[in-house]
ZALOMAR-277600 format. One line per field, with one value per residue (C-alpha): residue number from 1; residue in one letter; x, y, z. Coordinates in Angstrom, 2 decimals. Layout:
BEGIN
num: c(NUM ...)
residuo: c(A ...)
xx: c(X ...)
yy: c(Y ...)
zz: c(Z ...)
% end
This chain:
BEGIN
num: c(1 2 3 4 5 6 7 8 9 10 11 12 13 14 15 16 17 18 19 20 21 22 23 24 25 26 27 28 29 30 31 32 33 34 35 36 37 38 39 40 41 42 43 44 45 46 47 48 49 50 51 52 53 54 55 56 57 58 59 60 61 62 63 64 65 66 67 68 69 70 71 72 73 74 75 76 77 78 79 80 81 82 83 84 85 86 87 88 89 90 91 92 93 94)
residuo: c(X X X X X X X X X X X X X X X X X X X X X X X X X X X X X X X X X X X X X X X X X X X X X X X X X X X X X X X X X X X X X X X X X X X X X X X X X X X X X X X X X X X X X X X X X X X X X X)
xx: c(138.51 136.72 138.78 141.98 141.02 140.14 143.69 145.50 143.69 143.50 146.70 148.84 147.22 147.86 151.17 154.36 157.73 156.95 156.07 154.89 155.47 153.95 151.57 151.66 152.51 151.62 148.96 145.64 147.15 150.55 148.84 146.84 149.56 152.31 150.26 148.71 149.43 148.29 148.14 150.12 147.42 144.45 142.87 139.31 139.95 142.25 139.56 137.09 139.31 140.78 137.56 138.52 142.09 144.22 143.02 143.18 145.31 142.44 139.78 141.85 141.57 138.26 136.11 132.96 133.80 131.95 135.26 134.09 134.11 137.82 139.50 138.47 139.49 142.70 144.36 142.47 143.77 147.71 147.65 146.66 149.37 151.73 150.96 151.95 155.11 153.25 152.57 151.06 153.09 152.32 153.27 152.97 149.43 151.54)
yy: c(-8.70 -11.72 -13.92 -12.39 -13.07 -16.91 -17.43 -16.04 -18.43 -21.40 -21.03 -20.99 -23.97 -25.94 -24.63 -26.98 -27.75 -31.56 -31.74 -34.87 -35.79 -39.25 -41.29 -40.72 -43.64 -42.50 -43.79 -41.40 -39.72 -39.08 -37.80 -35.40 -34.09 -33.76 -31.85 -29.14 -26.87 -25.51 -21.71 -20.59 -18.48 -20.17 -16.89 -16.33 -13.25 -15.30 -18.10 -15.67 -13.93 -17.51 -19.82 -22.07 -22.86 -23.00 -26.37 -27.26 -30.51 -31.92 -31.12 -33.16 -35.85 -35.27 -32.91 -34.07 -32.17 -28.80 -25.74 -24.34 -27.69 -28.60 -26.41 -29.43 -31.67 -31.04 -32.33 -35.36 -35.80 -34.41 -37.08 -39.94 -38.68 -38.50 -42.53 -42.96 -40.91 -38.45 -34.46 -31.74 -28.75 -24.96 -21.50 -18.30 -16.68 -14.07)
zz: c(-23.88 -22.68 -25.12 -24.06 -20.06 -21.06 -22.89 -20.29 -17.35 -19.14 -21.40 -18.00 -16.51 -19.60 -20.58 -19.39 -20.37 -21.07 -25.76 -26.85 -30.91 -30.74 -28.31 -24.74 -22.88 -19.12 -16.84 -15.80 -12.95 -14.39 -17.63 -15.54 -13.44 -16.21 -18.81 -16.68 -13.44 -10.64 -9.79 -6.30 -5.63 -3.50 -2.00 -2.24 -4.32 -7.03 -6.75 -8.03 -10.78 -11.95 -11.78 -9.66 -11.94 -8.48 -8.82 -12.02 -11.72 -9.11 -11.97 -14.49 -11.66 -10.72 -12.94 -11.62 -8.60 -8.80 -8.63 -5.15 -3.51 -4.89 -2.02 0.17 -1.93 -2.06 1.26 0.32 -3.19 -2.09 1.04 -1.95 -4.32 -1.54 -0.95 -5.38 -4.61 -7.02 -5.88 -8.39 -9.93 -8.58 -10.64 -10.42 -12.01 -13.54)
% end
């Protein structure tokens, strides 16, 4: 059961549209943005049932940032990607 709640957390954070076949030739932040998602839902009860994966594309950018501390962190990190032209993708948890 426990494997089956992990797969279906982390699977939709990391699952996108973009496939690579050979080297990836994007910078850090585009890299980190591209390849993985955030989840819509920012609750407290979702941040609790997803671990924090609301923000996952901030803990590509910043992992040394503990999960409960990323919610302020993010109007930060959004105004900065704003100033690249850059913003971070948002789905559905289910």
């Amino acid at each position: 059961m426990g494997g089956f709640y992990s797969a279906f957390v982390l699977i939709g954070n990391h699952e996108r549209s973009h496939r690579y076949d050979e080297k990836i030739k994007h910078n850090f932040i585009d890299h980190q943005i591209i390849t993985c998602r955030n989840y819509e839902q920012t609750n407290f009860f979702w941040l609790i049932m997803m671990g924090g994966m609301q923000f996952q594309a901030e803990h590509h950018l910043f992992p040394q940032i503990p999960f409960y501390r990323l919610p302020d962190a993010v109007p930060i990190i959004k105004e900065e990607l704003a100033k690249l032209n850059k913003s971070i993708v948002y789905g559905p948890v289910i």
